[in-house]
MIVEX-660744 format. One record per residue: x, y, z of N, C-alpha, C, O, CB in turn; residue in three letters. Coordinates in pm, whole numbers, always signed. Each point is the difference from the previous one (the first is absolute). Glycine has a CB too. Layout:
neast, nnorth, nup, caeast, canorth, caup, ceast, cnorth, cup, oeast, onorth, oup, cbeast, cbnorth, cbup, aa
X, Y, Z, X, Y, Z, X, Y, Z, X, Y, Z, X, Y, Z, ALA $
...
END
This chain:
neast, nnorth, nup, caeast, canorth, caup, ceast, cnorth, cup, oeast, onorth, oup, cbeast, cbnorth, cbup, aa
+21461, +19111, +20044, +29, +121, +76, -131, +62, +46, -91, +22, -80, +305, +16, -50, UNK $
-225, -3, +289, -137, +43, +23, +58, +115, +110, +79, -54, +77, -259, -194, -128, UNK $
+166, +360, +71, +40, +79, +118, -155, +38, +47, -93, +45, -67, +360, +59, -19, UNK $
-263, -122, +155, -121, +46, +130, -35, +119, +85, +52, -4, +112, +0, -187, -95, UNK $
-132, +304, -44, -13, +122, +116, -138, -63, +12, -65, -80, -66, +219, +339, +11, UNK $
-177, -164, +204, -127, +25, +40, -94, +18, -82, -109, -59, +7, +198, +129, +141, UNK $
-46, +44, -270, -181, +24, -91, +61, -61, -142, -62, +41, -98, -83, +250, +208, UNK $
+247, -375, -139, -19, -21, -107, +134, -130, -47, +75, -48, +85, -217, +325, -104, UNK $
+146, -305, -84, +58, -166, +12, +67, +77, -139, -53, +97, -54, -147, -362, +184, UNK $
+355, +184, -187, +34, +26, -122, +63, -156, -37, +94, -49, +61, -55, +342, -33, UNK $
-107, -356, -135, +51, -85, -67, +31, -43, -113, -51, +82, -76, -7, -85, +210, UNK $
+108, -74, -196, +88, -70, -59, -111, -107, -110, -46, -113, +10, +258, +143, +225, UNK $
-219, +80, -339, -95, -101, -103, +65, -116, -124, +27, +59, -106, -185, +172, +136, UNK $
+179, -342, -32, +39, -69, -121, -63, +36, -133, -118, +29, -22, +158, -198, +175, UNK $
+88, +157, -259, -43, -6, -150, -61, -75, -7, +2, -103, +68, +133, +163, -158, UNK $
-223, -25, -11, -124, -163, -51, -101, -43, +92, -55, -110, -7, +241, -14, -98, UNK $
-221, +239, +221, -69, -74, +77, -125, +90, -2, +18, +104, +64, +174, -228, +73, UNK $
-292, +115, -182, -152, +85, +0, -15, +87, +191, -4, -57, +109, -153, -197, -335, UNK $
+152, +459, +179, -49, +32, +125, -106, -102, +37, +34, -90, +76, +22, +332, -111, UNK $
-187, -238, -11, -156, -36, +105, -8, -186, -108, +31, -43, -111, -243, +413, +169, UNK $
+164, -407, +40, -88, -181, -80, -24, +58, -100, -49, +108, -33, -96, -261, +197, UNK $
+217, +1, -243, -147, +4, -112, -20, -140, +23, +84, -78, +45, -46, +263, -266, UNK $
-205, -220, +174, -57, -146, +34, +94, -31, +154, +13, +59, +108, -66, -164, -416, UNK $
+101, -13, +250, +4, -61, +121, +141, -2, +68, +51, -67, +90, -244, -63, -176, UNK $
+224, +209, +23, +216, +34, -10, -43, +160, +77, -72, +97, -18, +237, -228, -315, UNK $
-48, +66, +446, -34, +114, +107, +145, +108, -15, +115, -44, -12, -281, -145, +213, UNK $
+132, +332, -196, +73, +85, -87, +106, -2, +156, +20, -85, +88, -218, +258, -325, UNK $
+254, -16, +208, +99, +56, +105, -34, +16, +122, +56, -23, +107, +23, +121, -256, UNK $
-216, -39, +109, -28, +66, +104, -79, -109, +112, +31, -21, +117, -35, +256, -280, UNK $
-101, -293, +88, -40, -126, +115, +116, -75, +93, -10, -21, +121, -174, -34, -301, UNK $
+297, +18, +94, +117, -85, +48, +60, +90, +129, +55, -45, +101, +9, -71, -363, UNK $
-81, +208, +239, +77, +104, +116, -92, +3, +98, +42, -38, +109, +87, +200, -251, UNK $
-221, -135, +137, -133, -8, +86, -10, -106, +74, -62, +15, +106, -48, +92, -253, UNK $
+166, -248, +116, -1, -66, +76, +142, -70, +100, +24, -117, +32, -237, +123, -199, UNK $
+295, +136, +199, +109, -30, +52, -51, +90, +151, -87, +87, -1, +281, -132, -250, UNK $
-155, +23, +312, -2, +54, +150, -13, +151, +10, +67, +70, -76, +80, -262, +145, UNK $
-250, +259, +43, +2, +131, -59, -23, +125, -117, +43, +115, -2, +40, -243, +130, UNK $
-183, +40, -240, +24, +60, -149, -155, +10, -17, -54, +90, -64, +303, -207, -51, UNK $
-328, -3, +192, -135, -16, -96, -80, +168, +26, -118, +19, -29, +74, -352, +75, UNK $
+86, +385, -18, -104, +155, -23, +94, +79, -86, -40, +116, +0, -98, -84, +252, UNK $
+262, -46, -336, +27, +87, -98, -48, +73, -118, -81, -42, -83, +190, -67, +174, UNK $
-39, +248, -89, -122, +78, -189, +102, +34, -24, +82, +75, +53, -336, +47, -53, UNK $
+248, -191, -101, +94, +63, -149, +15, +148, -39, -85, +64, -62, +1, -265, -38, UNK $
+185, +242, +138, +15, +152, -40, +29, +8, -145, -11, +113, -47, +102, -45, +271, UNK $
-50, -178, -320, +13, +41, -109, -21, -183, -58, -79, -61, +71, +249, +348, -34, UNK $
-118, -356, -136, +6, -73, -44, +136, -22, -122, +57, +84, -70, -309, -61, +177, UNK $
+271, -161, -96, +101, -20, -160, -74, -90, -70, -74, -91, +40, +321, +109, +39, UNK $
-208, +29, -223, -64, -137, -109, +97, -90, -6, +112, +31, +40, -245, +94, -203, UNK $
+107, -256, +111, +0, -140, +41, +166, -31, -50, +73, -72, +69, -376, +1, -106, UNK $
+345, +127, -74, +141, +37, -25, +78, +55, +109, +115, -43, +6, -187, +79, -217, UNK $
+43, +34, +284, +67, +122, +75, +32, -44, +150, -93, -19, +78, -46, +201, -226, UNK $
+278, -200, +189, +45, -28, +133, +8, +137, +72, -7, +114, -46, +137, -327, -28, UNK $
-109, +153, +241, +78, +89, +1, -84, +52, +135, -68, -87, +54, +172, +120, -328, UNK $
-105, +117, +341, -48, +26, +109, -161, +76, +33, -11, +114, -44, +275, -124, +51, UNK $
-373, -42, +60, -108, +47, +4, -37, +67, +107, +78, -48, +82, -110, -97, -212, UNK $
-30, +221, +187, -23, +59, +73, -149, +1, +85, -99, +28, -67, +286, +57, -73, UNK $
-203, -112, +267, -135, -65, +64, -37, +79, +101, +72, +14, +99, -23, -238, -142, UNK $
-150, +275, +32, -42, +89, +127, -46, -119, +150, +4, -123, -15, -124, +352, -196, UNK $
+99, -192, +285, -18, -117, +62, -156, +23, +106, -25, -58, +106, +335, +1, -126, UNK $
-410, +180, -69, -79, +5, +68, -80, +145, -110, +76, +69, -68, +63, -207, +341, UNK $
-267, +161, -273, -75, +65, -69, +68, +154, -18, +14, +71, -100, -215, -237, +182, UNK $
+237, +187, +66, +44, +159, -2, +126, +20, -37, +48, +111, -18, -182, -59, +186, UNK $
+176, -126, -179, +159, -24, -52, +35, -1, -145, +110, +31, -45, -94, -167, +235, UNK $
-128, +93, -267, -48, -5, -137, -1, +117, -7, +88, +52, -69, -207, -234, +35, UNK $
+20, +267, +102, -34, +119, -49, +103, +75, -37, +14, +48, -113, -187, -59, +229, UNK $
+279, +28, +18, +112, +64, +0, +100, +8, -75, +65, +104, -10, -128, -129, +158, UNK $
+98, -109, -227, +73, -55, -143, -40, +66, -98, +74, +59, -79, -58, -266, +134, UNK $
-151, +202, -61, -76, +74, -92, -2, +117, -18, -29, +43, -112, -66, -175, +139, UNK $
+126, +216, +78, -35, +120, -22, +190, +40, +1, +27, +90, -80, -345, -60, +207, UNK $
+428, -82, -55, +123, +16, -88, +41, -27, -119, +115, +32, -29, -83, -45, +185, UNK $
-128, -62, -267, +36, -20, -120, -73, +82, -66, +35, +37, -113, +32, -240, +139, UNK $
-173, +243, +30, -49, +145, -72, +67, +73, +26, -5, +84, -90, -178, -93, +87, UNK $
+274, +46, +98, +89, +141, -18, +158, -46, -44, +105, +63, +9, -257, +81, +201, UNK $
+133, -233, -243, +157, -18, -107, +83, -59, +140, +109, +55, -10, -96, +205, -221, UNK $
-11, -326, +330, +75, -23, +121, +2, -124, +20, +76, -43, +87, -121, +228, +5, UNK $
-36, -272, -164, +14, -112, +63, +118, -60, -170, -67, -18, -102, -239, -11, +329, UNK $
+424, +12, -237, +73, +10, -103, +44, -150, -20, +42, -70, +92, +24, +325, -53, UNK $
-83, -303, -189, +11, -158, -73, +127, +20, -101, -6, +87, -87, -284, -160, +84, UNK $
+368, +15, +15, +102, -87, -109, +17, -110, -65, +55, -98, +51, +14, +189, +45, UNK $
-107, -89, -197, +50, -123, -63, +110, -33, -112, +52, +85, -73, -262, -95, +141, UNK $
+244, -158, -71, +91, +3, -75, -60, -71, -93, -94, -76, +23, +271, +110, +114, UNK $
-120, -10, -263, -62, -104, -168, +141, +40, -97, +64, +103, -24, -414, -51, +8, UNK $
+358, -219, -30, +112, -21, -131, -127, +6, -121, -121, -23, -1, +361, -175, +125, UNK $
-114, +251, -245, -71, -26, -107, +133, -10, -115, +84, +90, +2, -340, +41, +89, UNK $
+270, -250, -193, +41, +5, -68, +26, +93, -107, +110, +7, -54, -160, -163, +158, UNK $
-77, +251, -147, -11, +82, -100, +60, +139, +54, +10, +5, +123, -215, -140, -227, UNK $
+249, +256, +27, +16, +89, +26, -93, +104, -40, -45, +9, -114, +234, -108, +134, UNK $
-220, +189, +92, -122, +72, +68, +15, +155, -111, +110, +41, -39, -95, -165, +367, UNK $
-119, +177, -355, -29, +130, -96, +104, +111, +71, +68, +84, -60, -361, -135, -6, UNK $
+284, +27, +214, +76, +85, +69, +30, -36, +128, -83, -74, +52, +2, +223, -179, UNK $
+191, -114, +203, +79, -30, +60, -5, +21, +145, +64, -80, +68, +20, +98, -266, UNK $
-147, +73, +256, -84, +82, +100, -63, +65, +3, +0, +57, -110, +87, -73, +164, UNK $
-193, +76, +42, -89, +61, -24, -129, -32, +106, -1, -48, +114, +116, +58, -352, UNK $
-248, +50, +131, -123, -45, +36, -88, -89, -46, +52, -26, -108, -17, +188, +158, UNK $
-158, -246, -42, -50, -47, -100, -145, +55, +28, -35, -6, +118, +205, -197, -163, UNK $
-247, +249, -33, -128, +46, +87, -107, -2, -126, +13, +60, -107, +113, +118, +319, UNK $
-206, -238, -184, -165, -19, -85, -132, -38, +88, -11, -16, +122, +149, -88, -328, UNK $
-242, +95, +94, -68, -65, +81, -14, -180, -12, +54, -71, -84, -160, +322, +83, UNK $
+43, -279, +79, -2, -162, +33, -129, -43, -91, -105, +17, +63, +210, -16, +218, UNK $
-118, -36, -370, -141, -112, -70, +32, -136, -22, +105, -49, -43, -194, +227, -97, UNK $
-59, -253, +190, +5, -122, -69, +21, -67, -124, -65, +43, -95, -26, -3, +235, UNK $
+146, -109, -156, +58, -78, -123, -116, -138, -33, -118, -24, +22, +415, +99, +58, UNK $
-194, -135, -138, -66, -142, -27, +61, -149, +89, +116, -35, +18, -150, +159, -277, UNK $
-42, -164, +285, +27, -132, +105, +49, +15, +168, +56, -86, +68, +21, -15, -306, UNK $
-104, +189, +263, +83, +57, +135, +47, +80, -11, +16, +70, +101, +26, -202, -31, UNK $
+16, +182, -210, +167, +135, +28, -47, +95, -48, -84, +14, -89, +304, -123, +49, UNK $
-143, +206, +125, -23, +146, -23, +45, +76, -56, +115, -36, +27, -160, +15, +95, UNK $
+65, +136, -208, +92, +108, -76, +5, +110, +56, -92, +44, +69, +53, -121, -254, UNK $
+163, +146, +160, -14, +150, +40, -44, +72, -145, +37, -31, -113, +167, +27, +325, UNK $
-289, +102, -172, -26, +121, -65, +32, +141, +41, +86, +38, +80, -232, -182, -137, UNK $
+46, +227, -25, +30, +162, +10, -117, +28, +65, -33, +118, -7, +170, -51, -203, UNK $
-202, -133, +265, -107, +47, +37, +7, +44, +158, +107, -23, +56, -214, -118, -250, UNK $
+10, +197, +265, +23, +46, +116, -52, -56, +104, +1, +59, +108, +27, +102, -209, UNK $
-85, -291, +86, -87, -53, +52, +95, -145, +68, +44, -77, -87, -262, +207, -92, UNK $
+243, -159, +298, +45, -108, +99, +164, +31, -46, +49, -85, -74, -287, -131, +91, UNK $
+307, +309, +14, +117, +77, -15, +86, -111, +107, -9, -35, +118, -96, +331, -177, UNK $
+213, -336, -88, +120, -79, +101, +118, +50, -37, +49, +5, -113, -150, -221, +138, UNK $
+158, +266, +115, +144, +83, -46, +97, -79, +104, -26, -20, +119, -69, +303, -193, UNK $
+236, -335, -11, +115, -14, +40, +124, +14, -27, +61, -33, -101, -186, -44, +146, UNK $
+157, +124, +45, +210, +48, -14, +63, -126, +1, -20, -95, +75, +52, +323, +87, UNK $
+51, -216, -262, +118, -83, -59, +121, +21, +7, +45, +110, +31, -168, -143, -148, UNK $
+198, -73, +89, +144, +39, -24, +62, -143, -17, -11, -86, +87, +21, +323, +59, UNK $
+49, -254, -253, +52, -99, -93, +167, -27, +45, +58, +91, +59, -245, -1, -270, UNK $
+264, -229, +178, +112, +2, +53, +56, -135, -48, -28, -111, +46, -36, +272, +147, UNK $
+168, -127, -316, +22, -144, -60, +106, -64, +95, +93, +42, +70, -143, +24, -332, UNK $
-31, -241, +217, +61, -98, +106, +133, -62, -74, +113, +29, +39, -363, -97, +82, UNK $
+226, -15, -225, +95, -11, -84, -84, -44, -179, -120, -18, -24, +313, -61, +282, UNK $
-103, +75, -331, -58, +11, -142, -125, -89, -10, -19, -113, +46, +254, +156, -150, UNK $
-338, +61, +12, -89, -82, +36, -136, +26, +135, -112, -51, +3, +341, -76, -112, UNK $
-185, +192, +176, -79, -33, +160, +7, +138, +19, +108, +56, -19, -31, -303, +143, UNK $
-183, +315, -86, -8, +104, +98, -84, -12, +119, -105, -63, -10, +152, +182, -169, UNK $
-7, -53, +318, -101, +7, +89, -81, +133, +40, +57, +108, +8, +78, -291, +56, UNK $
-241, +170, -46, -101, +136, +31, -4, +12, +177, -4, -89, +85, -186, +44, -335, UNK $
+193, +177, +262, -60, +5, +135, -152, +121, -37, -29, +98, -68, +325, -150, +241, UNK $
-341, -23, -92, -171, +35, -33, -53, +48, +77, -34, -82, +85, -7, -59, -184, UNK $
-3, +285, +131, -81, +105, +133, -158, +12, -19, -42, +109, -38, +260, +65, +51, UNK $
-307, -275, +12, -130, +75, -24, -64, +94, +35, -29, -30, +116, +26, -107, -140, UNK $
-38, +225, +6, -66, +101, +49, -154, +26, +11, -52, +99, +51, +252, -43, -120, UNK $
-287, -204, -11, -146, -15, +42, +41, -163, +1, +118, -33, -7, -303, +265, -114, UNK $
+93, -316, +129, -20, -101, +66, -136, -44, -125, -117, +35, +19, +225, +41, +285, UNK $
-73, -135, -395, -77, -15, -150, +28, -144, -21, +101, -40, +57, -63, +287, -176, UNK $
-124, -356, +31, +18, -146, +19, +117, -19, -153, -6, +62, -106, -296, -145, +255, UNK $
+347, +32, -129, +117, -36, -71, +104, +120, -39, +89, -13, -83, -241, -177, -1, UNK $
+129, +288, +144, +70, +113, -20, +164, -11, -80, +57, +44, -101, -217, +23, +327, UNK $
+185, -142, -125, +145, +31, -58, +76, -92, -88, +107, +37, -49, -95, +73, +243, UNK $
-74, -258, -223, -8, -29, -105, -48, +64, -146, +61, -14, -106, -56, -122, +283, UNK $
-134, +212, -154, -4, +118, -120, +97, +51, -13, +72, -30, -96, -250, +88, +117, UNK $
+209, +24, +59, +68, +98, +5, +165, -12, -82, +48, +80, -80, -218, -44, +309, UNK $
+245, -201, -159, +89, -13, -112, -40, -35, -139, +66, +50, -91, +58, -102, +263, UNK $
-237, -37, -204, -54, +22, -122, +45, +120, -63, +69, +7, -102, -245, -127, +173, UNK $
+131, +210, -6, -32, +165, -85, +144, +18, -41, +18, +75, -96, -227, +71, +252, UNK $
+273, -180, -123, +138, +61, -13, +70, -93, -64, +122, -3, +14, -122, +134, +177, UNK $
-63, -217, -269, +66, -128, -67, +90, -77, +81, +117, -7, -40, -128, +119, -160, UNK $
-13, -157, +281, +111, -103, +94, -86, -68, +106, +32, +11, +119, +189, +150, -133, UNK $
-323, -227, -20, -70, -78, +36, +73, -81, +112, +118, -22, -24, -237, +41, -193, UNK $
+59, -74, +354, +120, -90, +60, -1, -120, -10, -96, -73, -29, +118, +201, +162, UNK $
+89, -156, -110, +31, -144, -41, -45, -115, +43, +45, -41, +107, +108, +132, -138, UNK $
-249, -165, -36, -63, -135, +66, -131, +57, +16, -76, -83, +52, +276, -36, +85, UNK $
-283, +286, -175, -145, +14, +44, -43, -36, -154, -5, +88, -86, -7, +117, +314, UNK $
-22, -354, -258, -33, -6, -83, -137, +94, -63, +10, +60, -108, +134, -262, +180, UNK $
-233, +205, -13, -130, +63, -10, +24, +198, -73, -81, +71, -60, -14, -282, +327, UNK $
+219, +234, -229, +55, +137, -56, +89, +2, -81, +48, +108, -33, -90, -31, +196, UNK $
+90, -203, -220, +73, +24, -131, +157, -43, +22, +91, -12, -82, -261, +222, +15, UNK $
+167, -223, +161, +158, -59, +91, +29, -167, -46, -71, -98, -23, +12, +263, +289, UNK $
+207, -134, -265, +67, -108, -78, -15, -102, +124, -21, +24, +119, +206, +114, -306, UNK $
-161, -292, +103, -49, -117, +115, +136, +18, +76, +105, +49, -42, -279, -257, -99, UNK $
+141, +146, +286, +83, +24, +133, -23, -125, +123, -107, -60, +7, +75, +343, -64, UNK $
+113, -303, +122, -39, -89, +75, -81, +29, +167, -21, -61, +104, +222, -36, -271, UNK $
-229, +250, +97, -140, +125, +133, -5, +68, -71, +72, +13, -98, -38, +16, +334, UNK $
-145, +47, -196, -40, +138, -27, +119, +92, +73, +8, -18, +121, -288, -44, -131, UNK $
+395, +180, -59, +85, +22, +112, -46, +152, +22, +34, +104, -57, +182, -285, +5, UNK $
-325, +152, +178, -49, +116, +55, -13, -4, +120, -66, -90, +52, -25, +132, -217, UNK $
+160, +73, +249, +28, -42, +160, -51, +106, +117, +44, +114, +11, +176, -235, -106, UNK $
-296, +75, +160, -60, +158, +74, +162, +15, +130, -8, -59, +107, -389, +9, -110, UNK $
+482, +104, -20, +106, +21, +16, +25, +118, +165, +75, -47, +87, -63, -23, -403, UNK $
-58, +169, +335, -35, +123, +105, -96, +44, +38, -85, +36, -81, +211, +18, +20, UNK $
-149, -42, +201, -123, +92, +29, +71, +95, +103, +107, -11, +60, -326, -168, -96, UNK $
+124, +273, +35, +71, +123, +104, -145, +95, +49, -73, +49, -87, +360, -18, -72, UNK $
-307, -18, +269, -111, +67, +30, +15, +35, +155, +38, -90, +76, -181, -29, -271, UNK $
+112, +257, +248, -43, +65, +101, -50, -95, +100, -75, -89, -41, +33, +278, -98, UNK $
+67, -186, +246, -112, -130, +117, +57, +52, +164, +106, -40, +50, -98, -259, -246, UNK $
-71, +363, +240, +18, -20, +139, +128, +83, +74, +60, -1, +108, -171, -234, -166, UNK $
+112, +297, -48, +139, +143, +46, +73, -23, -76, +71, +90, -43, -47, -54, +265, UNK $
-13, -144, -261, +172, -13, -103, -45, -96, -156, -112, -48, -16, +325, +4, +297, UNK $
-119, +34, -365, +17, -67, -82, +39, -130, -22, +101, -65, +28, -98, +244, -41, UNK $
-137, -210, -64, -8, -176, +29, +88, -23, -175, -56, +48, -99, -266, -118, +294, UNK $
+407, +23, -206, +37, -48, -94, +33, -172, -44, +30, -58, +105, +23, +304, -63, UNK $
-51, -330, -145, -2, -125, -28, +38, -22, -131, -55, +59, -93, -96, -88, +252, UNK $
+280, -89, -183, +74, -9, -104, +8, -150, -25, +36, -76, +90, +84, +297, -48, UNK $
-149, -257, -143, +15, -124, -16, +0, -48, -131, -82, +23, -89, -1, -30, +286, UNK $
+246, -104, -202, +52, -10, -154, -42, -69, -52, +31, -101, +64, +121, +148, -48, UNK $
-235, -93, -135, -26, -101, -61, +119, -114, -12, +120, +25, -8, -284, +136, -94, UNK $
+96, -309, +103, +63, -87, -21, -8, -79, -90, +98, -53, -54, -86, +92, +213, UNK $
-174, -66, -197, -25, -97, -51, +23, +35, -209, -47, +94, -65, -132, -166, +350, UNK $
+255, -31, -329, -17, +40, -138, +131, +17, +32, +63, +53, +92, -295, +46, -188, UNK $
+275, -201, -75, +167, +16, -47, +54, +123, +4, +97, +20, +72, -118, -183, -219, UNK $
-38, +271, +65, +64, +98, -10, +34, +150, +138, +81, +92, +15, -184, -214, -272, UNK $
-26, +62, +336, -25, +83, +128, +121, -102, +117, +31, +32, +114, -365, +63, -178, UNK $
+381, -217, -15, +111, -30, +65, +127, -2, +0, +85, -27, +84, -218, -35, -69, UNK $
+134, +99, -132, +139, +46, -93, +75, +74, +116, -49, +81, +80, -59, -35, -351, UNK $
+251, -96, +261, +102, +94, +119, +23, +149, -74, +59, +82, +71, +107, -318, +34, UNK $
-196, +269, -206, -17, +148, -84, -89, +61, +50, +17, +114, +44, +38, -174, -238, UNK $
-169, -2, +195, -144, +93, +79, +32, -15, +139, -28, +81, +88, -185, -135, -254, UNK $
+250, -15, +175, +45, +8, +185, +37, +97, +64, -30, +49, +109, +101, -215, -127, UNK $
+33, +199, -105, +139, +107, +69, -46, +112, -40, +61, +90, +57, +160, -217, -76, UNK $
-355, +193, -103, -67, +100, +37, -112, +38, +52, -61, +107, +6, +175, -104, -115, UNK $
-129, -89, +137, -149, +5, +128, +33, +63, +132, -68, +89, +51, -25, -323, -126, UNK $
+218, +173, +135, +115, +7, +118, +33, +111, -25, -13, +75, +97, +104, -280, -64, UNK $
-44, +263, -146, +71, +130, +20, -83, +125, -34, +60, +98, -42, +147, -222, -10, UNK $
-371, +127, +73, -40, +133, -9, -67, +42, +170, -73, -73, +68, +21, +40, -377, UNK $
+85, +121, +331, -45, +15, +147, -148, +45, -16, -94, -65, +47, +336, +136, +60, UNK $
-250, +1, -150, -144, +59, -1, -57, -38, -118, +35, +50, -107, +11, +140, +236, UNK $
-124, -268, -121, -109, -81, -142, -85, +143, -31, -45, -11, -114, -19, -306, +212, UNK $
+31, +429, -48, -67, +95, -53, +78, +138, -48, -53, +111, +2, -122, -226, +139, UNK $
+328, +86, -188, +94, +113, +19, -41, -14, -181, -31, -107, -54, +266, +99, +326, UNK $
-222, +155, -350, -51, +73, -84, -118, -63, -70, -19, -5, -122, +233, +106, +115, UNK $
-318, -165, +139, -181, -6, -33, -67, +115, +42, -90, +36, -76, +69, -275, +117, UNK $
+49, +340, +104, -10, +59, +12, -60, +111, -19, -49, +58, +97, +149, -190, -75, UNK $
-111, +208, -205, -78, +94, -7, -153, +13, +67, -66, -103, +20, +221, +100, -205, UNK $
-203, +121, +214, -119, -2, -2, -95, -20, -120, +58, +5, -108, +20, +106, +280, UNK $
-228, -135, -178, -52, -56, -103, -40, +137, -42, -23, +92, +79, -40, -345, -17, UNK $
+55, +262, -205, -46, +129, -54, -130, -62, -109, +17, -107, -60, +259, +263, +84, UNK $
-380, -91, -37, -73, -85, -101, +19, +85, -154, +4, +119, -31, -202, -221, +237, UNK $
+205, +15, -256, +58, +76, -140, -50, -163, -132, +1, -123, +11, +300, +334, +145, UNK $
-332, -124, -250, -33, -147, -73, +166, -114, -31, +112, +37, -35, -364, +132, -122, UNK $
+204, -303, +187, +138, -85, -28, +47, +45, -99, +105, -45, -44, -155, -145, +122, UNK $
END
């Protein structure tokens, strides 16, 4: 899936597939780059190598800027979806700390105030066993929201690296975007496929039946300790 404007491109990232190269294994983003029309794209955001689903491409320096400066004012708006076998400390809400390095790559949330990652939640059992998250970021932090279910004991399913039970994916899906552009509202929805359980005719039929992926994410952010 690739839709095309003038200042900016939205596509369609595979599970398991690395955003940028590594060595000699050419990531998402090179592969796209070399389709017709693409080789000058910038990454307005990125997914980790688990994470499908929809990315967002400026299609020129000033266009970057402009992304940039709607996600600093809370406008340029992300959804995601994540299963997790375990059941979560709580049920909706916020999750908010700060971001530190860990050991081997991974990161933890803390209390500290320093690289602040805050996201709105809201939990929704699939069937025994299974719940699904819908996930609102509100900063743009590297593994964010994998922490983030960490924190809440419900690690997702298949991120091995966070404590998540084995899976046949990581089931984490960049799911909505919604942002201001050019007089009107650019919006983009797209259902995960890949992965047994993201194929299940159960997750199907509630994926299908929520109209608005951001309906009670909504609050404004208040800073208050998590």
């Amino acid at each position: 899936m690739h839709t095309s404007h003038a200042d900016f491109l939205v596509a369609a990232k595979p599970a398991g597939l690395s955003f940028h190269s590594e060595g000699e294994d050419a990531g998402f983003v090179t592969r796209l780059k070399t389709l017709p029309d693409c080789a000058g794209l910038h990454p307005v955001h990125r997914l980790d190598r688990i994470t499908s689903g929809l990315v967002l491409f400026a299609r020129d320096a000033a266009a970057a800027r402009r992304f940039g400066e709607l996600f600093e004012r809370g406008e340029l708006r992300k959804c995601y979806l994540a299963l997790s076998d375990h059941t979560p400390s709580k049920k909706q809400g916020w999750i908010k700390g700060g971001m530190e390095k860990g050991r081997n790559g991974s990161w933890r949330l803390t209390r500290g105030a320093g690289h602040r990652a805050i996201t709105r939640f809201a939990t929704h059992s699939l069937w025994p066993g299974l719940r699904a998250f819908r996930l609102a970021p509100h900063s743009g932090r590297t593994h964010q929201l994998r922490v983030a279910m960490k924190s809440l004991g419900a690690p997702i399913l298949g991120d091995a690296r966070y404590g998540g039970s084995a899976a046949d994916r990581g089931y984490l899906h960049a799911w909505a975007l919604r942002f201001p552009w050019g007089g009107r509202i650019e919006e983009f929805r797209l259902a995960p496929a890949e992965g047994t359980h993201f194929g299940d005719a159960r997750f199907r039929a509630f994926e299908a039946a929520i109209d608005d992926p951001w309906s009670g994410l909504d609050t404004p952010v208040v800073e208050s300790p998590a």
